[in-house]
C-alpha positions in Angstrom: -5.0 25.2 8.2 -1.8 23.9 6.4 0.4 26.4 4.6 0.7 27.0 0.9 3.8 25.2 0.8 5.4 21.9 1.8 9.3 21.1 2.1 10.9 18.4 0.0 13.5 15.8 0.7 15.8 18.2 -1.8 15.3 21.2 0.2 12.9 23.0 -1.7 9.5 24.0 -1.3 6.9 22.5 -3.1 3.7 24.6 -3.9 0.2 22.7 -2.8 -0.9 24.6 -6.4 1.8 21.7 -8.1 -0.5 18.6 -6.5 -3.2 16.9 -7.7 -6.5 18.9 -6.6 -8.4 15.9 -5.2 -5.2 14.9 -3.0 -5.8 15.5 0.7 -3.0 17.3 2.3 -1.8 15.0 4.8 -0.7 12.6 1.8 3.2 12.6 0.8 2.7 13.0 -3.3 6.2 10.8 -3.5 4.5 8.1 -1.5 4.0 4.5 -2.8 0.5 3.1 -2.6 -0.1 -0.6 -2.7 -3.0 -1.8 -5.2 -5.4 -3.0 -2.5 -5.3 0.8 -1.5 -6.0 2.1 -4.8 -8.4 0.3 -5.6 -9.9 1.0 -2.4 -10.2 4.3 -3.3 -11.6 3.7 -7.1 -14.3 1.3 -5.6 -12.7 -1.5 -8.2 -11.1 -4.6 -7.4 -7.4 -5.0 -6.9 -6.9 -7.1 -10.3 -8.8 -4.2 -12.0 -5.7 -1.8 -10.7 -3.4 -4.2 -12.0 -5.3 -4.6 -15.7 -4.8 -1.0 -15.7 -1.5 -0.4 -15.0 -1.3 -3.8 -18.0 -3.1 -1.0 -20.1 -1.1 2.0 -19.6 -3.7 3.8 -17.4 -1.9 3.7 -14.2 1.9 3.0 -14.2 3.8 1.2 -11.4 6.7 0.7 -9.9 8.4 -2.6 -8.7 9.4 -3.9 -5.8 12.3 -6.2 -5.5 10.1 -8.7 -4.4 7.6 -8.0 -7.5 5.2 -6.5 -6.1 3.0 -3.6 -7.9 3.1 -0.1 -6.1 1.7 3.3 -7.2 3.2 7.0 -7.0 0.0 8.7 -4.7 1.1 11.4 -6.9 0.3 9.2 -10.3 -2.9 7.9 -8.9 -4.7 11.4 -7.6 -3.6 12.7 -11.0 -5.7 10.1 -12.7 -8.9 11.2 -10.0 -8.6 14.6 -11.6 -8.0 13.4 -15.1 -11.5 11.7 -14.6 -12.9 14.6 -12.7 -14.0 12.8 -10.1 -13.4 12.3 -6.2 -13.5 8.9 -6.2 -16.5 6.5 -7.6 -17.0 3.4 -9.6 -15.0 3.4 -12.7 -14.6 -0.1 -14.4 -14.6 1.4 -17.4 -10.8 2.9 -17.2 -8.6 1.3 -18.8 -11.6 -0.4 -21.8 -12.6 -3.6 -19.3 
């Protein structure tokens, strides 16, 4: 079983009790996830991840090159906003 606690790049330690309760523990919560792996775990399609992040329902970082990419952190925090583990939800976001 993992401890309680994590260490972060700063040096401190991060309590498991300050994550998002649907994130698994092997995840990094400053991690970047690409939309195909979001949506992936939403069961939508990878435009739908993008027409939220258009809406305010998920927000995203840019790569230099453009590209969309979502805080794990951000996107767990959303799972338990919804209350769920992961399902179908089209609906997010009013499309």
């Amino acid at each position: 079983m993992l401890a309680d606690t994590s260490p972060t790049p700063d040096g401190p330690v991060r309590s498991r009790k300050d994550l998002p309760v649907g994130m698994p523990d092997h995840l990094d919560p400053d991690a970047l996830m690409k939309p195909g792996d979001v949506a992936q775990l939403f069961h939508v399609a990878p435009k739908t991840i993008s027409r939220w992040e258009q809406s305010g329902v998920l927000s995203a970082v840019r790569t230099a090159g453009g590209h969309r990419r979502f805080a794990t952190r951000s996107v767990y925090e959303l799972v338990d906003a919804l209350g769920v583990a992961s399902g179908h939800l089209e609906e997010v976001g009013g499309r």
